[in-house]
NUMI-519883 format. One record per residue (C-alpha): x, z, y; residue number from 0. Coordinates in nm, 4 decimals, padded with zeros to 6 digits, always signed. Each point is the difference from the previous one (the first is absolute). Example, Ala and Ser with C-alpha at 12.3 -4.5 7.8 and 13.67 -1.06 7.14 Angstrom:
atom c1:+01.2300 | c3:+00.7800 | c2:-00.4500 | k:0;
atom c1:+00.1370 | c3:-00.0660 | c2:+00.3440 | k:1;
***
This chain:
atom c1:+09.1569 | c3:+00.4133 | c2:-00.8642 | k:0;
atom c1:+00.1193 | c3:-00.2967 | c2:+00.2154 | k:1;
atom c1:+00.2088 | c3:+00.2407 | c2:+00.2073 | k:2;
atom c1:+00.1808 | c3:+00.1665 | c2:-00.2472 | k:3;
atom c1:+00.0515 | c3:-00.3111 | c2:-00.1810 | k:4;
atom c1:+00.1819 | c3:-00.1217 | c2:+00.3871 | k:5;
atom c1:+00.1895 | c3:+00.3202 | c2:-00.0223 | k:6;
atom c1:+00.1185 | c3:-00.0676 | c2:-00.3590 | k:7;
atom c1:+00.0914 | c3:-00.3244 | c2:+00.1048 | k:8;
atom c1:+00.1562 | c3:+00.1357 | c2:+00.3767 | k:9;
atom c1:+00.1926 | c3:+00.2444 | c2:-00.2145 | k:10;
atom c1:+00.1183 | c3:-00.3134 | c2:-00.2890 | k:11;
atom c1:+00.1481 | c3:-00.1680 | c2:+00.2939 | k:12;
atom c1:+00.1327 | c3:+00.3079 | c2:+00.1561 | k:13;
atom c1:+00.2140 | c3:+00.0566 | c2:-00.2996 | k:14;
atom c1:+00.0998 | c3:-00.3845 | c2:-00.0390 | k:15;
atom c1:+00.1372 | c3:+00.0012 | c2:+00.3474 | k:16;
atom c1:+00.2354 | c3:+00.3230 | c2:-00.0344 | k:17;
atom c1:+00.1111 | c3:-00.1326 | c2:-00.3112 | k:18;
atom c1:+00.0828 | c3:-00.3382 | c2:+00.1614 | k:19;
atom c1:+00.1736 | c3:+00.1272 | c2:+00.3130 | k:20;
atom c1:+00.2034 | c3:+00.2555 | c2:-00.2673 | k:21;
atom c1:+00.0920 | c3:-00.3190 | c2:-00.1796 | k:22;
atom c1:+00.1424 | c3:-00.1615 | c2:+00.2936 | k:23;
atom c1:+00.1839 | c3:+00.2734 | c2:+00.1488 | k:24;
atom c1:+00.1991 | c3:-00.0179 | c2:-00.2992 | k:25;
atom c1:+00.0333 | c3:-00.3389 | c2:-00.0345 | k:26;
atom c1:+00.1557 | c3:-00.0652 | c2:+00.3792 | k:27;
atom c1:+00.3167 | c3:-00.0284 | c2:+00.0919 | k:28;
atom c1:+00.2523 | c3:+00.2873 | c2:+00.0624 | k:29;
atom c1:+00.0465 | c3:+00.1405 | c2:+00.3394 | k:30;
atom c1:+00.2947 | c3:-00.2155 | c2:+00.0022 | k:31;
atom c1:-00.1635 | c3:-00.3076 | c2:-00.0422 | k:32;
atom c1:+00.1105 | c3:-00.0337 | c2:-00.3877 | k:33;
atom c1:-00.2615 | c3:-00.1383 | c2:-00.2441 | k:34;
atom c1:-00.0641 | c3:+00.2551 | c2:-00.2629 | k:35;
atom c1:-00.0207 | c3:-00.0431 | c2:-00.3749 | k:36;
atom c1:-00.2592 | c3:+00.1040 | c2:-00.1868 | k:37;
atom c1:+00.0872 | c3:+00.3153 | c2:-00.2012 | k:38;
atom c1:-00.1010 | c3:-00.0075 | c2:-00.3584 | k:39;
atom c1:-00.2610 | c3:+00.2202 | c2:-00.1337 | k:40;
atom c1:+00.1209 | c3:+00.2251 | c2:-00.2529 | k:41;
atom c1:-00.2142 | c3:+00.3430 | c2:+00.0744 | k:42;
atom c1:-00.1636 | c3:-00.0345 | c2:-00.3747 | k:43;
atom c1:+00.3293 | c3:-00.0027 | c2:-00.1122 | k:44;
atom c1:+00.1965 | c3:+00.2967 | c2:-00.1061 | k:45;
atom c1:+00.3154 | c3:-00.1105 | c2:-00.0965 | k:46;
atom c1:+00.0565 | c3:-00.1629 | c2:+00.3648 | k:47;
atom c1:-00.1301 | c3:+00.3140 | c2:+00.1383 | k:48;
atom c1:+00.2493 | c3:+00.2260 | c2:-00.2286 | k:49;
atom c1:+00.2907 | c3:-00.2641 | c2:+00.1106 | k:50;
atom c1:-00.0809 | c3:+00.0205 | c2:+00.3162 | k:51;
atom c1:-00.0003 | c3:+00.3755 | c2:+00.0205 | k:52;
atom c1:+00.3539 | c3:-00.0336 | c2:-00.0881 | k:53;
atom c1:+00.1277 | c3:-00.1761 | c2:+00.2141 | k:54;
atom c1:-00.2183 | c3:+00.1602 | c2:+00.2567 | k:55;
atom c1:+00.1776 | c3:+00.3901 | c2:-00.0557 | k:56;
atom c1:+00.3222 | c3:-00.1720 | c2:-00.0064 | k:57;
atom c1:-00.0010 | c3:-00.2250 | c2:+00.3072 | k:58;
atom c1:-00.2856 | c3:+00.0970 | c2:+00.2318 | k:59;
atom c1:-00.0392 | c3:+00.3734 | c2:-00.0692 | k:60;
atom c1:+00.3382 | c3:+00.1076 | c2:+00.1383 | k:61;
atom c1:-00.0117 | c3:-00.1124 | c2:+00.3960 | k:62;
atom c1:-00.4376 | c3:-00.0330 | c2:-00.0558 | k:63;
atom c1:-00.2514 | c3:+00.2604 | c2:-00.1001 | k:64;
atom c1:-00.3188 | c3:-00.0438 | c2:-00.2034 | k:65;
atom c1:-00.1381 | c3:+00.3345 | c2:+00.1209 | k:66;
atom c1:-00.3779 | c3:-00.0775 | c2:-00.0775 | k:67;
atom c1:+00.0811 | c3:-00.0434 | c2:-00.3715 | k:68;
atom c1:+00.1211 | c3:+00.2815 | c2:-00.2559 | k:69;
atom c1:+00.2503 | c3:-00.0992 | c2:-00.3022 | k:70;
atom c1:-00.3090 | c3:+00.0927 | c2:-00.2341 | k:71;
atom c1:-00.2081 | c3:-00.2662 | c2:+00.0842 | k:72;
atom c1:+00.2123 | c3:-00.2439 | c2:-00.1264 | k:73;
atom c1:-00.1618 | c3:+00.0711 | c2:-00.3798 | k:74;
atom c1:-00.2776 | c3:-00.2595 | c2:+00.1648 | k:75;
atom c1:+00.2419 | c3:-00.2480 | c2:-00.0873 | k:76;
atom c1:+00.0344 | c3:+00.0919 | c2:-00.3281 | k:77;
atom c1:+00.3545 | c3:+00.2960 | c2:+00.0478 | k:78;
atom c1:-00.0054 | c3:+00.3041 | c2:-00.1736 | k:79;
atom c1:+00.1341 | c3:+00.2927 | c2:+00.2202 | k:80;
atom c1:+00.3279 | c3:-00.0011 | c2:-00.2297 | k:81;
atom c1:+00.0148 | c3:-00.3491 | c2:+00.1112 | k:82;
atom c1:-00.0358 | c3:+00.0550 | c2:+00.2757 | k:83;
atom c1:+00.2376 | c3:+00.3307 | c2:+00.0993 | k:84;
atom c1:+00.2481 | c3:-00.2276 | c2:-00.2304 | k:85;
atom c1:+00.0139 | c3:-00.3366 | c2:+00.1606 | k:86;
atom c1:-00.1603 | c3:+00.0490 | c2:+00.3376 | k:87;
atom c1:+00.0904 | c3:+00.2851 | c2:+00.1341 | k:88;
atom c1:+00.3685 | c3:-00.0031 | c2:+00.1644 | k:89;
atom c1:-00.0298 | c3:+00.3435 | c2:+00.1874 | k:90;
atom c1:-00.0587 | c3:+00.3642 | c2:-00.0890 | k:91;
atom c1:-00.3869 | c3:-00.1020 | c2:+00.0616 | k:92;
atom c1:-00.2740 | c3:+00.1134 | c2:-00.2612 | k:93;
atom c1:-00.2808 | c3:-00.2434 | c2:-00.1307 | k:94;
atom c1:-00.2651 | c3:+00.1390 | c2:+00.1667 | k:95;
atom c1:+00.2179 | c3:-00.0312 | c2:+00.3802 | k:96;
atom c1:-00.1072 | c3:-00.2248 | c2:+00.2236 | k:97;
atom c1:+00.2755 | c3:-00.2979 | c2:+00.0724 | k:98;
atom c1:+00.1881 | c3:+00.0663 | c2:+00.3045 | k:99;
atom c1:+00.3578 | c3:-00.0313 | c2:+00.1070 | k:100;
atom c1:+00.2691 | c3:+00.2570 | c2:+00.1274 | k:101;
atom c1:+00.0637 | c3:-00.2487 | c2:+00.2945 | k:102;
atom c1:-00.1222 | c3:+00.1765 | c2:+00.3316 | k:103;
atom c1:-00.1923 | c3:-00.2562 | c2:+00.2638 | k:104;
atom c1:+00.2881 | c3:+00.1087 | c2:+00.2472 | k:105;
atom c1:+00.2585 | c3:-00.1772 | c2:-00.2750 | k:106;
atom c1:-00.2217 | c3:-00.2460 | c2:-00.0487 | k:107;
atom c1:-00.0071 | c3:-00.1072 | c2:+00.3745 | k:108;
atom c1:+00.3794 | c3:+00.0855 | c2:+00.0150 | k:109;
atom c1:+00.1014 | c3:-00.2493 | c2:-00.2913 | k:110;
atom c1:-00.2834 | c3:-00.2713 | c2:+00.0537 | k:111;
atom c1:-00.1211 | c3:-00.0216 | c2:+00.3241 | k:112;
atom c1:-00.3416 | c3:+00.1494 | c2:-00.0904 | k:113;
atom c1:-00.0897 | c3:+00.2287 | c2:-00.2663 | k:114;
atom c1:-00.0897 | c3:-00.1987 | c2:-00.3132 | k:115;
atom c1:-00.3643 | c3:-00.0253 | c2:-00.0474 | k:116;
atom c1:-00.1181 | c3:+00.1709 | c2:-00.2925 | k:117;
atom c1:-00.1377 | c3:-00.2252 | c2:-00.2662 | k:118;
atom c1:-00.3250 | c3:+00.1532 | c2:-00.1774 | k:119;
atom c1:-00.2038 | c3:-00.2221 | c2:+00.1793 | k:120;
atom c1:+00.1986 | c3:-00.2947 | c2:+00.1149 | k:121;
atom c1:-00.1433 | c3:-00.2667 | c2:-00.2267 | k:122;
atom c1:-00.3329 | c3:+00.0736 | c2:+00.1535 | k:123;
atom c1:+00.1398 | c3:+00.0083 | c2:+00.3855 | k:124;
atom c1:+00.2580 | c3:-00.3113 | c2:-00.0694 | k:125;
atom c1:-00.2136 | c3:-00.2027 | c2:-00.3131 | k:126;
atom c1:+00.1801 | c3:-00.0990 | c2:-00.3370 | k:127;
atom c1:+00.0506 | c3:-00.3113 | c2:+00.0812 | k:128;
atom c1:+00.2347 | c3:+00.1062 | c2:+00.3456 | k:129;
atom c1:+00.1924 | c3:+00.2361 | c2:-00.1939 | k:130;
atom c1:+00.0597 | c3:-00.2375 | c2:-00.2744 | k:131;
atom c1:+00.1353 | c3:-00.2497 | c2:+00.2692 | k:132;
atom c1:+00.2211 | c3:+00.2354 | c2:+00.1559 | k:133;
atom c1:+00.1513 | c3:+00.1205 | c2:-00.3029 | k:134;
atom c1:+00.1266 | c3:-00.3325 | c2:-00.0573 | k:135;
atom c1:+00.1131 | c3:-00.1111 | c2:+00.3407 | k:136;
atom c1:+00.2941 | c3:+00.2241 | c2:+00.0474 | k:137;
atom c1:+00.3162 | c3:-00.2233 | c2:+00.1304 | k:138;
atom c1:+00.3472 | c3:+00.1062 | c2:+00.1170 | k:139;
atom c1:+00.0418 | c3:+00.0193 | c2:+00.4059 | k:140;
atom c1:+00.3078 | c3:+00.1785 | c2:+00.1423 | k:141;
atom c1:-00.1700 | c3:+00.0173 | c2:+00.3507 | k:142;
atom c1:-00.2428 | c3:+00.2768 | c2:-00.0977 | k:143;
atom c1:+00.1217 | c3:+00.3361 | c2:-00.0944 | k:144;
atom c1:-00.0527 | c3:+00.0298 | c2:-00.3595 | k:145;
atom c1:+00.1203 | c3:-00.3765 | c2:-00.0576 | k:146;
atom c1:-00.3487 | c3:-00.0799 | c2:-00.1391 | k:147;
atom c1:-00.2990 | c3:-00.1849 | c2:+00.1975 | k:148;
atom c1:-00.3262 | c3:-00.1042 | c2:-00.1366 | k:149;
atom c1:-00.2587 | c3:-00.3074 | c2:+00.0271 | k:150;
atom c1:-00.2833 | c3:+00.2228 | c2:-00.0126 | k:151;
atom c1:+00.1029 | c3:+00.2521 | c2:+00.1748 | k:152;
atom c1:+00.2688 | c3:-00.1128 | c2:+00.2750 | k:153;
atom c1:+00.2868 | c3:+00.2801 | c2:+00.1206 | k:154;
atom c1:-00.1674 | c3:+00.2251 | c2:-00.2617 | k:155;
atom c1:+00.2223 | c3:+00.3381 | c2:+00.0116 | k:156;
atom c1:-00.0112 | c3:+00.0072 | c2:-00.4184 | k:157;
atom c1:+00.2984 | c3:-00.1636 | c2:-00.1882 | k:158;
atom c1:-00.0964 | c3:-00.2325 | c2:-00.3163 | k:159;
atom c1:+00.0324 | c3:+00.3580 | c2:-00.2526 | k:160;
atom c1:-00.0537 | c3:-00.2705 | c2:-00.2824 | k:161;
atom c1:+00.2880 | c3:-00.2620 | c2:+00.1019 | k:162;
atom c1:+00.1764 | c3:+00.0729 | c2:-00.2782 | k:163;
atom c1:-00.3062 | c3:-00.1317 | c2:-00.2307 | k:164;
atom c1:-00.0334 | c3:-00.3003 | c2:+00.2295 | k:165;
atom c1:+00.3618 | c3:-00.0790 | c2:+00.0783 | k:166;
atom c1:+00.1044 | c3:-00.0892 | c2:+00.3434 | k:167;
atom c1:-00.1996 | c3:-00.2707 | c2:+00.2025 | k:168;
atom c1:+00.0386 | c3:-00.1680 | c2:+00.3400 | k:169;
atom c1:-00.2657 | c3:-00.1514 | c2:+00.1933 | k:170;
atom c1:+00.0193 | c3:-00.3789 | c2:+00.1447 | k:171;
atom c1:-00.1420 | c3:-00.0574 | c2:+00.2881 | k:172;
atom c1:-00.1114 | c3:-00.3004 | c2:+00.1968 | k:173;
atom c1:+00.0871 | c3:+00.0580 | c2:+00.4053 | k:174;
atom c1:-00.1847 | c3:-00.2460 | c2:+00.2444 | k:175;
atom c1:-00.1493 | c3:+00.0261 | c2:+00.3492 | k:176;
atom c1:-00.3432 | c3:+00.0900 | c2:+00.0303 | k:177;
atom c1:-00.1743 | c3:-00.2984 | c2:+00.1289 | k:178;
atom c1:-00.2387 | c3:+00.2045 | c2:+00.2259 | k:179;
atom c1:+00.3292 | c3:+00.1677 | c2:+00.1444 | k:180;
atom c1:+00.2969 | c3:-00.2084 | c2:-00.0103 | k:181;
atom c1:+00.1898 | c3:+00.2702 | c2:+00.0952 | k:182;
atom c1:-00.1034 | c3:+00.2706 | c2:-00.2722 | k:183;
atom c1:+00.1840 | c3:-00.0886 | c2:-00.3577 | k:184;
atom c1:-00.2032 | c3:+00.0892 | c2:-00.3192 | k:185;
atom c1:+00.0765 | c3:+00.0107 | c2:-00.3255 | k:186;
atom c1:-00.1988 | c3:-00.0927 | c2:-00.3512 | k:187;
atom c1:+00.0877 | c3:+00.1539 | c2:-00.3222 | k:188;
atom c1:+00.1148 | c3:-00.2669 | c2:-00.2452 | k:189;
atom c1:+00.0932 | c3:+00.1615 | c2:-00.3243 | k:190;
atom c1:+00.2527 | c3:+00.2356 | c2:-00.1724 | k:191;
atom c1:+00.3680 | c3:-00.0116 | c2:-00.1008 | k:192;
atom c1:+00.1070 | c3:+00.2156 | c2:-00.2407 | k:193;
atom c1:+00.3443 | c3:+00.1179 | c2:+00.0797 | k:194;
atom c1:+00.0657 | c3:+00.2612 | c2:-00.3037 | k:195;
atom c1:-00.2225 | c3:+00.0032 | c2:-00.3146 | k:196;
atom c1:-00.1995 | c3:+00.3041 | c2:-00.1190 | k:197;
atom c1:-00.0582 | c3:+00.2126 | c2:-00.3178 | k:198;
atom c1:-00.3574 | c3:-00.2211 | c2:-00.0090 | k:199;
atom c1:-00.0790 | c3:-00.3063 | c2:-00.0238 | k:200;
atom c1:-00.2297 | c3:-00.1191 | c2:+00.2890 | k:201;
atom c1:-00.3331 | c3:+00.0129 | c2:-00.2272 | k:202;
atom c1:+00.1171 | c3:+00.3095 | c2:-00.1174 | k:203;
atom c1:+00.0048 | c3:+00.1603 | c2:+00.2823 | k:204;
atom c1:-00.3298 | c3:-00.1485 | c2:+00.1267 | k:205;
atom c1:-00.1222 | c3:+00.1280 | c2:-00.3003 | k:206;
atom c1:+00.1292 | c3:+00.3610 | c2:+00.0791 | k:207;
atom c1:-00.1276 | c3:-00.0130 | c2:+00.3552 | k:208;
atom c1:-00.3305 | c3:-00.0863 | c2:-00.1010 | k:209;
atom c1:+00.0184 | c3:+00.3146 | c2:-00.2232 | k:210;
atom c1:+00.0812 | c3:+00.2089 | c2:+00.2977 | k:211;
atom c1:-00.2338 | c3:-00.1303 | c2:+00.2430 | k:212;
atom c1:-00.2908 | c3:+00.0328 | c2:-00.3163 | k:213;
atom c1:+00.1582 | c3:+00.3667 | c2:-00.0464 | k:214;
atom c1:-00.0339 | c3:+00.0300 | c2:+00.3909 | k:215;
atom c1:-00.3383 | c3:-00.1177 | c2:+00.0044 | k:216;
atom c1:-00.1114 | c3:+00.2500 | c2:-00.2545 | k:217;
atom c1:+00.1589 | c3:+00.2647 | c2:+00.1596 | k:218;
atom c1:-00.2097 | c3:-00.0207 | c2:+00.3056 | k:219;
atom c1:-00.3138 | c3:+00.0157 | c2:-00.1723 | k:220;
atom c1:+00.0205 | c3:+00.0890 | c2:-00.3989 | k:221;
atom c1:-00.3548 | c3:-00.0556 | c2:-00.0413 | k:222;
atom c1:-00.0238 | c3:-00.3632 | c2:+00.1503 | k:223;
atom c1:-00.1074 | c3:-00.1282 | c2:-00.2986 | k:224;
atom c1:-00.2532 | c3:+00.2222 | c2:-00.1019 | k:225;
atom c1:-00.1521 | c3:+00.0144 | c2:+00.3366 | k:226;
atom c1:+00.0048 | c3:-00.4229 | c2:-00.0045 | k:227;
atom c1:-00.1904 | c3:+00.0804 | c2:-00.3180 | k:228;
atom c1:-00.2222 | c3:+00.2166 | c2:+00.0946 | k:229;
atom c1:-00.0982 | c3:-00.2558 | c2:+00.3269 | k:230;
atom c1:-00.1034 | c3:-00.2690 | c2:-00.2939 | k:231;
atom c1:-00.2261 | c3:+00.2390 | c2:-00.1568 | k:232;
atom c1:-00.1594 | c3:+00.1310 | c2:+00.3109 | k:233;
atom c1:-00.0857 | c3:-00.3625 | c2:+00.1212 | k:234;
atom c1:-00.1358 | c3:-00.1305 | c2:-00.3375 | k:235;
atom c1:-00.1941 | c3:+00.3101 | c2:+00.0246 | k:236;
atom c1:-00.1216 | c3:-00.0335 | c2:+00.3293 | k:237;
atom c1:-00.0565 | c3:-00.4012 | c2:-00.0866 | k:238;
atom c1:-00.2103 | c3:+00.1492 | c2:-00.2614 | k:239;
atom c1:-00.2168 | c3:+00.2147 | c2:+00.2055 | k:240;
atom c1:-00.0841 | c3:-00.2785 | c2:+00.2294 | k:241;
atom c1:-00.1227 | c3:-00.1811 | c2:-00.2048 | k:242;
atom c1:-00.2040 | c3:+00.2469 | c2:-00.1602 | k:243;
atom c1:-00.1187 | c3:+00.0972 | c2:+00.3406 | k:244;
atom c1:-00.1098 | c3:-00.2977 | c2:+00.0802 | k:245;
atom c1:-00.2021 | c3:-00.0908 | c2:-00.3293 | k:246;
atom c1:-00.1600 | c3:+00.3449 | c2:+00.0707 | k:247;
atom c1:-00.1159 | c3:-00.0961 | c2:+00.3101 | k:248;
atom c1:-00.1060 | c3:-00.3218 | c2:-00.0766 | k:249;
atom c1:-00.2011 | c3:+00.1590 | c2:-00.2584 | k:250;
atom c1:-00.1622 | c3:+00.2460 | c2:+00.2236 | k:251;
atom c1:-00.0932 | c3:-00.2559 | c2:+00.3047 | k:252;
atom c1:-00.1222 | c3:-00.2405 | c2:-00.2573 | k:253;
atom c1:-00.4049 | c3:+00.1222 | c2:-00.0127 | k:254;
atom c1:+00.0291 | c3:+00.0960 | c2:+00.3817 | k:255;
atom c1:-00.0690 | c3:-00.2552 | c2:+00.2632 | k:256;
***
């Protein structure tokens, strides 16, 4: 009983650890050295999901593909498949297709640099709370090639597709030596200057990126949430039987010595 009461217990901590080190893998800083935000959680929510749907097929689904995911699956967030063929679907797809993109990886190299990843799983590679970062990093710079660059992501080959929403920003830097290296310059981020306004308001458009990145999130596994749920009930169950298991052999040892 004592050892699988240590294995229980080896397993408990196990568990805690993963969960831990997944916590603060998506809690560091960007490859680029950019603090990320935390994303807001809005997987229980079908609205945000719906919303961000939208503006998923409209912005991301042209140049990125979702091919893990079919159109149909979208009635988990509460779509009907007339819904759906109405509002989602901008090619001559069917419901039940999967969510690709005409765009070859040859064009995609061609146009970007590298072919754009496709997105069914990137919330899980990237975490929510880097993609809701980058989404709202985006500033004007004529020396790359699209005129875009990115805190998150520095020289990042995609242009801001949602500038219009945003508006126009540049980034201020601060330039100083580096005081290991006099002779190396570096530069820290200091904040944002919007140069044109756009159709949002900035807390609107948080608000819609957090409904993409939740719609993004969902997309790479639909049945997070039930799976989370089903972990509860398996521990409380398995809390149970411990402690079952032990009162049973308590009971049994009790008239032996």
């Amino acid at each position: 009983m004592k050892r699988i009461l240590q294995t229980i217990m080896g397993a408990c901590q196990v568990v805690a650890l993963l969960a831990a080190l997944g916590f603060a893998a998506n809690a560091n800083a960007s490859e680029g050295g950019y603090p990320l935000d935390t994303a807001p959680n809005r997987l229980s929510n079908n609205a945000s999901l719906q919303n961000g749907a939208k503006i998923f097929v409209n912005y991301c689904l042209n140049c990125h593909a979702a091919s893990s995911v079919r159109y149909n699956r979208l009635r988990d967030i509460g779509l009907t498949d007339q819904q759906i063929k109405d509002n989602l679907i901008l090619t001559n797809a069917k419901v039940g297709d999967l969510m690709t993109i005409a765009l070859t990886p040859k064009e995609g190299k061609q146009y970007f640099g590298k072919n754009p990843p496709d997105l069914s799983v990137e919330a899980r590679a990237r975490g929510t709370d880097w993609l809701y970062t980058y989404f709202r990093t985006f500033y004007k710079d004529d020396t790359t090639q699209t005129g875009w660059n990115n805190l998150v992501y520095p020289n990042v080959g995609m242009p801001h597709v949602l500038w219009q929403m945003q508006g126009e920003r540049a980034a201020k830097f601060d330039v100083h030596k580096d005081p290991h290296d006099p002779a190396r310059m570096e530069k820290t981020f200091i904040g944002f200057e919007q140069i044109t306004p756009g159709t949002m308001k900035p807390q609107e458009y948080d608000d819609n990126i957090a409904d993409l990145v939740a719609f993004m999130s969902w997309m790479a596994e639909p049945v997070q949430l039930e799976r989370k749920r089903l972990g509860v009930i398996v521990l409380l169950f398995l809390a149970f039987f411990t402690l079952v298991a032990w009162r049973l052999n308590k009971a049994y040892w009790k008239d032996i010595h």
